[in-house]
Each structure stands twice: as C-alpha cells, then as structure tokens.
N, CA, C and O of each residue as an XYZ file, in Angstrom:
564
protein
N      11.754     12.616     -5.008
C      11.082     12.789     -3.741
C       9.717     13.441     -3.924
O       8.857     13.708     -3.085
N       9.745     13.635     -5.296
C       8.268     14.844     -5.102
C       6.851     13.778     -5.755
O       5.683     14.045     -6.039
N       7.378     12.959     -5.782
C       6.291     11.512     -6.188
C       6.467     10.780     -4.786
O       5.686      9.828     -4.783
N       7.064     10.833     -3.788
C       6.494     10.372     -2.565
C       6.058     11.130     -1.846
O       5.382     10.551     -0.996
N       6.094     12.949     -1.624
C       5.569     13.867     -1.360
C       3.772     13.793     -1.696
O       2.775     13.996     -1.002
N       4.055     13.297     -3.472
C       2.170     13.249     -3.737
C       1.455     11.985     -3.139
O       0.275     11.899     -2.799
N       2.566     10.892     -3.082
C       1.765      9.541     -2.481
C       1.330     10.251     -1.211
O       0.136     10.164     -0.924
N       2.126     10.938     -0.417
C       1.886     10.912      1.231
C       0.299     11.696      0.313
O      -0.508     11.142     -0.433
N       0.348     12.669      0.635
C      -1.129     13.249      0.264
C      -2.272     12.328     -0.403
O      -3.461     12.293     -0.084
N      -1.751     11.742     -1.203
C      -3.457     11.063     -1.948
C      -3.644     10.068     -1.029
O      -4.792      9.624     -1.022
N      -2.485      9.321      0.150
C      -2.849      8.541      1.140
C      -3.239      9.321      2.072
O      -4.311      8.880      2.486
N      -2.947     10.234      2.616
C      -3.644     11.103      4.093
C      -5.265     11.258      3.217
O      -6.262     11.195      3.935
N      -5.449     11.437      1.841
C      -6.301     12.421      1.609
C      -7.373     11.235      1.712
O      -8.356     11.478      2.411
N      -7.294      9.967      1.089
C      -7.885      9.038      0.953
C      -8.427      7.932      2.296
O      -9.491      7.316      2.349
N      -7.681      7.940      2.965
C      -7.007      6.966      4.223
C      -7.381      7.684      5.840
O      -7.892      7.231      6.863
N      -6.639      9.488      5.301
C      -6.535      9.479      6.996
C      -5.419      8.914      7.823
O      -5.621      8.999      9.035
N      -4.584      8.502      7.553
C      -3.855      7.365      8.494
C      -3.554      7.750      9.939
O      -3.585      7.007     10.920
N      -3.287      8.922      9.895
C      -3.042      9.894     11.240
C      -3.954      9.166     12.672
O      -3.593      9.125     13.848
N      -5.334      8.600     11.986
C      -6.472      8.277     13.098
C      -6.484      7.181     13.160
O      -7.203      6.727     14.050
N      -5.789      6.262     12.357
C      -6.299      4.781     12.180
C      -4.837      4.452     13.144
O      -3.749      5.030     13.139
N      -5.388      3.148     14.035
C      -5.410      1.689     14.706
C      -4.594      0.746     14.067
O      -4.976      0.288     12.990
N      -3.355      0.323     14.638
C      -3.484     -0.602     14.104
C      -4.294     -1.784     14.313
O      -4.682     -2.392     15.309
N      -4.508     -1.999     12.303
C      -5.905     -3.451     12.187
C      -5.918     -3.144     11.037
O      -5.352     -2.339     10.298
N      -6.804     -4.062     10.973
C      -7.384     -3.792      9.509
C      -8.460     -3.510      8.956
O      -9.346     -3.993      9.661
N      -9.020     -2.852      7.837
C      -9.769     -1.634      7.281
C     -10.451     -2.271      5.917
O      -9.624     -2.199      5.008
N     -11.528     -2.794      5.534
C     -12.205     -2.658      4.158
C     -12.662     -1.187      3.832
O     -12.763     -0.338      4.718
N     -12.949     -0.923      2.434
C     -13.444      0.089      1.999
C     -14.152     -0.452      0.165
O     -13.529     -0.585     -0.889
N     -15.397     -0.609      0.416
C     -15.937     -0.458     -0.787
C     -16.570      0.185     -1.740
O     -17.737      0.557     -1.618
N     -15.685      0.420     -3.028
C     -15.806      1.520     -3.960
C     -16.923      1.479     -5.103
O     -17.895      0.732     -4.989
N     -16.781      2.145     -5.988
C     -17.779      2.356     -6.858
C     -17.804      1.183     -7.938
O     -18.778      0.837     -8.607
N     -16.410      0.602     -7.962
C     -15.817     -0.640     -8.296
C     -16.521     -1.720     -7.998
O     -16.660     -2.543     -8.903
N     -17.015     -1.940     -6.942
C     -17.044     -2.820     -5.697
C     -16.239     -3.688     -5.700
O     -16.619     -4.856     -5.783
N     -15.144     -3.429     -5.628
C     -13.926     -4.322     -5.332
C     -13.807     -4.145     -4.096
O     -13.892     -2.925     -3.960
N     -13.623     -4.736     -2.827
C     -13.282     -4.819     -1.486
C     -11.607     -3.965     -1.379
O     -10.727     -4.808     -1.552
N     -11.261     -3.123     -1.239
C      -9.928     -2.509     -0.793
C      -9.648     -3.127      0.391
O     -10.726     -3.377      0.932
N      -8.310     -3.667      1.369
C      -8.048     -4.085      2.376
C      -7.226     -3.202      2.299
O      -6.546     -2.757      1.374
N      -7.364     -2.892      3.696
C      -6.043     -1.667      4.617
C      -5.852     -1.994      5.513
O      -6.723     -1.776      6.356
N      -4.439     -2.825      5.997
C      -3.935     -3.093      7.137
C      -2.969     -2.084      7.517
O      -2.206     -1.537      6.721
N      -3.026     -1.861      8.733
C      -2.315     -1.095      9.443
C      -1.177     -2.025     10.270
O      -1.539     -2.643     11.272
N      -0.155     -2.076      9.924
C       0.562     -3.040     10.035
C       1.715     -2.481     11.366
O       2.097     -3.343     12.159
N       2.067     -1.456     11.485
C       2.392     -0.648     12.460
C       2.178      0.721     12.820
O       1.681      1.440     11.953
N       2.491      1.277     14.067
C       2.014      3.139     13.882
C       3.180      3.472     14.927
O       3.345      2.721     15.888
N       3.979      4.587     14.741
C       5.081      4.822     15.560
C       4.608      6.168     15.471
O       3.689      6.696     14.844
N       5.672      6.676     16.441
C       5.577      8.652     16.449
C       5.268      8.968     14.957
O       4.096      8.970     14.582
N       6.116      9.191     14.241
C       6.399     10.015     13.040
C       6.095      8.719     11.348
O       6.300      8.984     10.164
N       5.578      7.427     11.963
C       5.871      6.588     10.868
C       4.668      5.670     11.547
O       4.334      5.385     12.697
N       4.044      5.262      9.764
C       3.207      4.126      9.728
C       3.529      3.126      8.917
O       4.245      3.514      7.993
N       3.233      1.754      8.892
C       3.787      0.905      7.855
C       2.525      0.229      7.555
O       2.091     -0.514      8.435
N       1.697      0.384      6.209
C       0.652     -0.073      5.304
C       0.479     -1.386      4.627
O       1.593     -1.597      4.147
N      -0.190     -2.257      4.358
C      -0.420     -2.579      3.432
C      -1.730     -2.578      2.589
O      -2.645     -2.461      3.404
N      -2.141     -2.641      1.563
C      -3.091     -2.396      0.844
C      -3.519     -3.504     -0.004
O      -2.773     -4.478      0.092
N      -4.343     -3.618     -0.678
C      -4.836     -4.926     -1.211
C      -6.248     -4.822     -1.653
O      -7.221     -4.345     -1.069
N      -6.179     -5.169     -2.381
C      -7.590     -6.135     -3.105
C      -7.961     -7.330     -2.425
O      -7.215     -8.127     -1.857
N      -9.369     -7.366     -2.566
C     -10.037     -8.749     -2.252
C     -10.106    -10.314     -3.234
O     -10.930    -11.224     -3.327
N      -8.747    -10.014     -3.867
C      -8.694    -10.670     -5.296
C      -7.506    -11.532     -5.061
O      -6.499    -10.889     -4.765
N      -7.313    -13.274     -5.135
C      -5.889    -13.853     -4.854
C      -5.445    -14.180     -5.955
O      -6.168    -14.485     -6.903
N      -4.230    -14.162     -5.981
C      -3.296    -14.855     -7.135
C      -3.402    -16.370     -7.172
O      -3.399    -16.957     -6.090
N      -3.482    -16.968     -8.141
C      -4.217    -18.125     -8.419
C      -2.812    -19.222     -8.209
O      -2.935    -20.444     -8.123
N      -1.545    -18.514     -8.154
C      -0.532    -19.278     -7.898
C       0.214    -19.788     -6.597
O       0.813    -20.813     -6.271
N      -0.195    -18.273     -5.866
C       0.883    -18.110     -4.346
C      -0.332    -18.476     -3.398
O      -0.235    -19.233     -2.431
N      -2.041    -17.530     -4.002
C      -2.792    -18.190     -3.323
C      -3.043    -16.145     -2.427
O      -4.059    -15.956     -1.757
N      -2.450    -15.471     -2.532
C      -1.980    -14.307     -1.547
C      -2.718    -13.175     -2.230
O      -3.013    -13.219     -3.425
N      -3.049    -12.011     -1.315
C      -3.848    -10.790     -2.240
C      -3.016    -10.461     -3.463
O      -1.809    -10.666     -3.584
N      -3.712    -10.004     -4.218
C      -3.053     -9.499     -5.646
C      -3.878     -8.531     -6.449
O      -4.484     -9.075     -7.372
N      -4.075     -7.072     -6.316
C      -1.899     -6.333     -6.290
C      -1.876     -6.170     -4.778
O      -2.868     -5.897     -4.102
N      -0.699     -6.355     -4.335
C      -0.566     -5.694     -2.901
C       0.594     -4.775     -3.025
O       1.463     -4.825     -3.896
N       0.504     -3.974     -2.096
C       1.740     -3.016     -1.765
C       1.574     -2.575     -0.445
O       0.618     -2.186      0.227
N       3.364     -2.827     -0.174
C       3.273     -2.089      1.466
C       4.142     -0.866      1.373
O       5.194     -0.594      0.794
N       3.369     -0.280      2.104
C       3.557      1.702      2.290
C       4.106      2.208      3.427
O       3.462      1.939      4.441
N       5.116      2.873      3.584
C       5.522      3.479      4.263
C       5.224      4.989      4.533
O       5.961      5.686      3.837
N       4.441      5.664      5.265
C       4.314      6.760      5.490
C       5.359      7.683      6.387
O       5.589      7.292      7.531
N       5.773      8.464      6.080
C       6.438      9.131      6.924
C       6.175     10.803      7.028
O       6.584     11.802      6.437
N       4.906     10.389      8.541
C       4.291     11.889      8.483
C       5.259     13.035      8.484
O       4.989     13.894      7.645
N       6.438     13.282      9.302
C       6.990     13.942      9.729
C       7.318     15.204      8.679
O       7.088     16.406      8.545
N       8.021     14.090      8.025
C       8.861     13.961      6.170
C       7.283     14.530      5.185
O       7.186     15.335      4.259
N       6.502     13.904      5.717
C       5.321     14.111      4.456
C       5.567     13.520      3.040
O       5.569     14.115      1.962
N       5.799     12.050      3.333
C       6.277     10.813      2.618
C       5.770     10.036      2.865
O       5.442      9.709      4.006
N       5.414      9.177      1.298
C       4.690      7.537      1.242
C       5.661      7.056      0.164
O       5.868      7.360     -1.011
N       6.240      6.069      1.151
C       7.339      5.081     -0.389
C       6.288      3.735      0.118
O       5.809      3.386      1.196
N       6.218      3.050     -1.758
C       6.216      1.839     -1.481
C       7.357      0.995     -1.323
O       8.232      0.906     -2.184
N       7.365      0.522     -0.500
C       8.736     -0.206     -0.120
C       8.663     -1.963     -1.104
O       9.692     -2.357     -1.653
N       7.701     -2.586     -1.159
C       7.806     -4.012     -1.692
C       6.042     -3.872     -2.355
O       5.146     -3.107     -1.998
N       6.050     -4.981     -3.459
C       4.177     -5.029     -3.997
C       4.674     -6.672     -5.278
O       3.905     -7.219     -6.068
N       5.993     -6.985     -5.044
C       5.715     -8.210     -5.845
C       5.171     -9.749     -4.489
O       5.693    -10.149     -3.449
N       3.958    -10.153     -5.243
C       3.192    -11.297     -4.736
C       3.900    -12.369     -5.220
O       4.062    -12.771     -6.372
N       4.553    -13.027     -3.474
C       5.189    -14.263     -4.163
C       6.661    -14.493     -4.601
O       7.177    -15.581     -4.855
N       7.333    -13.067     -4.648
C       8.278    -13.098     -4.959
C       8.846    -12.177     -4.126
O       8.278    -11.263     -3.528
N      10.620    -12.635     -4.120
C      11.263    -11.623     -2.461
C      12.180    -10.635     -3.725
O      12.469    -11.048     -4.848
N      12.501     -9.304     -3.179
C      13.072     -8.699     -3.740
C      14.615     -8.924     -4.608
O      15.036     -8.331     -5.601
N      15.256    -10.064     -3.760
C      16.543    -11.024     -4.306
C      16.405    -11.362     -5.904
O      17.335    -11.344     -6.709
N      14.662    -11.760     -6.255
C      14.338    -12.697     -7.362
C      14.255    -11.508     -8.154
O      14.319    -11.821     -9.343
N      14.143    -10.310     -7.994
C      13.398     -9.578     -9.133
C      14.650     -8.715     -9.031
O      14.854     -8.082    -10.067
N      15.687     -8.487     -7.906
C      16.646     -7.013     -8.620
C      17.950     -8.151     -8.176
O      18.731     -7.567     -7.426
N      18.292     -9.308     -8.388
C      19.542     -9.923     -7.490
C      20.222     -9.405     -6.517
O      20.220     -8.219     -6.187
N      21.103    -10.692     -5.804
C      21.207     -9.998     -4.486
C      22.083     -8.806     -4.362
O      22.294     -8.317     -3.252
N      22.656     -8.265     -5.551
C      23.786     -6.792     -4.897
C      23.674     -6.034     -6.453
O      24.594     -5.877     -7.255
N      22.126     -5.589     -6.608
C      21.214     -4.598     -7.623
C      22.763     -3.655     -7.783
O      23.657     -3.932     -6.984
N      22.946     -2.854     -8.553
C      23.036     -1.305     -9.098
C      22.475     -0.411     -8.590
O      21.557     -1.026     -8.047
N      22.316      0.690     -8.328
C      22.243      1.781     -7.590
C      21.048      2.243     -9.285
O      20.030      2.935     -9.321
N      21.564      1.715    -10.100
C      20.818      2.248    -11.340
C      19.326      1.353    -11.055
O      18.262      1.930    -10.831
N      19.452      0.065    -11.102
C      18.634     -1.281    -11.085
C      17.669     -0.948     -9.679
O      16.466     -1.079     -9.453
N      18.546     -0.574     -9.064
C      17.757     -0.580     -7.996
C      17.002      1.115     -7.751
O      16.163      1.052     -6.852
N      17.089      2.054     -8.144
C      16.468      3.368     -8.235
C      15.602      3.053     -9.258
O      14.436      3.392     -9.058
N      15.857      2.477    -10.342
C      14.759      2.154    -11.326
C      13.344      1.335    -10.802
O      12.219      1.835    -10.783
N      13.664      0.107    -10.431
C      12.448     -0.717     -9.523
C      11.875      0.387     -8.164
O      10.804      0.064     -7.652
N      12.380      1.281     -7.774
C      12.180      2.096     -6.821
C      10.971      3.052     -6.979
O      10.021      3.310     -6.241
N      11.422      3.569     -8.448
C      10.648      4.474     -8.967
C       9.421      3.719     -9.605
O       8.345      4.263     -9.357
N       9.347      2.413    -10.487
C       8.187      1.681    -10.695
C       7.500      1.263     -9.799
O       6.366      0.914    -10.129
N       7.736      1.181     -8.918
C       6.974      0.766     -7.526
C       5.922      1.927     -6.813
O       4.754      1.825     -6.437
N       7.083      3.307     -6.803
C       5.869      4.386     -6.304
C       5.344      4.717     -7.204
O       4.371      5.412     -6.910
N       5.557      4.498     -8.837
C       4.955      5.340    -10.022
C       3.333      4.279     -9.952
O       2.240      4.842    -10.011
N       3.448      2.816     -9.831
C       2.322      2.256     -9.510
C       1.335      2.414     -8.564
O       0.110      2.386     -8.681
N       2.205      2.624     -7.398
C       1.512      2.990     -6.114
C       0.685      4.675     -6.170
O      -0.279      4.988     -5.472
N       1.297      5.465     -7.072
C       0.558      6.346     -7.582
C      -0.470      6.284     -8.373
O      -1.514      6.859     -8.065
N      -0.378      5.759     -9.227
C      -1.399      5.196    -10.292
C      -2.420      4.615     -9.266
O      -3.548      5.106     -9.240
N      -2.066      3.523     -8.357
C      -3.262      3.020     -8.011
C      -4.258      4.618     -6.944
O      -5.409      5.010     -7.132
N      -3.674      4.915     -6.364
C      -4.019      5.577     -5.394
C      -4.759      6.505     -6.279
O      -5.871      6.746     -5.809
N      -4.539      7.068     -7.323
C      -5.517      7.846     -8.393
C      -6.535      7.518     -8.528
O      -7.524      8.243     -8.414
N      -6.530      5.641     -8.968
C      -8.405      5.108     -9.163
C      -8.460      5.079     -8.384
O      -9.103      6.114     -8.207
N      -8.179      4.348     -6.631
C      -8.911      4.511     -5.815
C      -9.668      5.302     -5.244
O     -10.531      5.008     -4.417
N      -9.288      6.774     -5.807
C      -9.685      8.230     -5.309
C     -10.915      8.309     -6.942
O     -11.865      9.049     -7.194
N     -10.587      7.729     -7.337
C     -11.636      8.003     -8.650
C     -13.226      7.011     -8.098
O     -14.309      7.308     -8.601
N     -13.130      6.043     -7.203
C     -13.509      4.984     -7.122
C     -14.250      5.496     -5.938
O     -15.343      5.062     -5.574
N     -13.721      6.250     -5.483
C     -14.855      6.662     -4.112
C     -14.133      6.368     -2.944
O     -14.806      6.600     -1.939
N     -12.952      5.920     -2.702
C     -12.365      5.203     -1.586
C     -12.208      6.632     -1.023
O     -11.832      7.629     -1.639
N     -12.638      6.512      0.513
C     -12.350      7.481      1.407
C     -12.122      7.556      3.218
O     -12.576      6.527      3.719
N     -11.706      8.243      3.965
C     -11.642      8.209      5.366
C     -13.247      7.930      5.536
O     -13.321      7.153      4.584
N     -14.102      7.963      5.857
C     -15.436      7.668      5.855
C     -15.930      6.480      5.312
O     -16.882      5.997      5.926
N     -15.542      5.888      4.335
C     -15.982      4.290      3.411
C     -15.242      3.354      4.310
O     -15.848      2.288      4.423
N     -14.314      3.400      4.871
C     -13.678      2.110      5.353
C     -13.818      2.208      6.864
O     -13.689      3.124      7.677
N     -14.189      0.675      6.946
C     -14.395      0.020      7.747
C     -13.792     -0.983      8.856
O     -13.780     -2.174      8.546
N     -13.384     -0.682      9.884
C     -12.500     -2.070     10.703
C     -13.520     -3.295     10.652
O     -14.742     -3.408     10.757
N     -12.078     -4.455     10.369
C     -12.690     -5.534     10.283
C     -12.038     -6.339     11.568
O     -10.867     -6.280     11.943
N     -12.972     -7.003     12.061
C     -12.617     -7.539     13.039
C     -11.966     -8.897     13.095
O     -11.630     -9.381     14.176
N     -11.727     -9.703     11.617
C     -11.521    -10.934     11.769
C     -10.363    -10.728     10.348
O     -10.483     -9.787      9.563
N      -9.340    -11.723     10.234
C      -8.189    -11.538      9.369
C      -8.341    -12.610      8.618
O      -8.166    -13.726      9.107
N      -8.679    -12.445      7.354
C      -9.251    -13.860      6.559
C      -8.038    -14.342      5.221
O      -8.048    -15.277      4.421
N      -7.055    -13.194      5.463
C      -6.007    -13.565      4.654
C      -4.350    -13.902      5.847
O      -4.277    -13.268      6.899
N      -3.692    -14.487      5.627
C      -2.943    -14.815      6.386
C      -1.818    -13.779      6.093
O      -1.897    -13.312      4.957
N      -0.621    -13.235      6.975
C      -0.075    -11.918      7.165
C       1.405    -13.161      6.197
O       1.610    -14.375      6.176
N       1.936    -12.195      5.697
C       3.268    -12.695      4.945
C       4.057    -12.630      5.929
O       5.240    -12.940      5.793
C-alpha cells in the first residue's frame, strides 16, 4: 500500500486532480512528447484516469503506454488498475489468476506507473503545463 500511497502524491503533485473536469488534458514536457490526461470520471472521494502518450501502437492502432489510474483521495491512493494496449486482462493473467499471479501483475503495474510518474516529474509535467483539449482525436476503449 505504501507504493500507492507515493503514486497518489506524485499524481496530486504533478496533475492536481482535485481541480480537474472531467475531459481531457495535454501537457508538454521537456521531452516534447505530448502527455494525454483524460479524466475519465470524478466522484466524491474517487477519480478514474487515464494517461498516455501521443505515440500509437503500430498494431491495435491505440495510445501506447497507457495506464488507467485510480485515485482515491479519501484513502490517499493511486492504483493502476489496467496499461496492457490491446490486450484484456483474461490474455495476460487467465481467467481464475492466483492470488500469487495476480498480486504479482498488481505490483508491476503500479511499480511502472511509478516509474513513469518519476520522468514525467523529471520532464517538467505539471498542474500549470497542461492544457484542456477540446476535441478527442483518439477514440475511448
């Protein structure tokens, strides 16, 4: 729990989410890679993310890396919940995982979602850099 404790933070710290709409959000870094931030829902105590590059997978056709985030202000929690492009969770842990299989993919998922959220914060991405976009040029899964 204490690696979704740090996601929630490097996402409030980076993001803000508390203020954001749902829509969707560019932010361009030192990278200049286009970051996409959709705000995909906002409830009392819970937001549901996705994140993305301006970069498609040459197979599915879909952003790539993506990951969708679950914030849970309340809790002071960010799990990534799903980030394989193209593929449903059935294909990658079968349909009735291990408690082992499945805590393992659990933990690679936020250990990435950490990692990324590090360069992005290295990269300049911030509450101030991003931008609402008014038009949706990738199609929603």
């Amino acid at each position: 729990m204490g690696l979704y404790g740090e996601n929630f933070d490097r996402i409030e710290r980076l993001f803000d989410t508390r203020h954001l709409a749902p829509g969707r959000y560019r932010s361009l870094g030192h990278d200049q890679l286009p970051l996409d931030l959709e705000v995909l829902e906002v409830h009392a105590y819970t937001s549901e993310l996705r994140l993305s590059y301006d970069l498609l997978d040459p197979v599915t056709g879909k952003p790539d890396p993506t990951v969708y985030v679950r914030v849970y202000r309340d809790a002071r929690q960010a799990e990534a919940t799903h980030y394989n492009v193209g593929r449903q969770w059935q294909d990658v842990l079968g349909l009735y995982p291990s408690p082992k299989v499945l805590f393992g993919h659990r933990l690679r998922m936020n250990s990435f979602l950490s990692k990324w959220l590090d360069y992005l914060d290295i990269q300049g991405h911030a509450p101030h850099s991003l931008a609402r976009q008014t038009t949706i040029s990738v199609e929603k899964e």
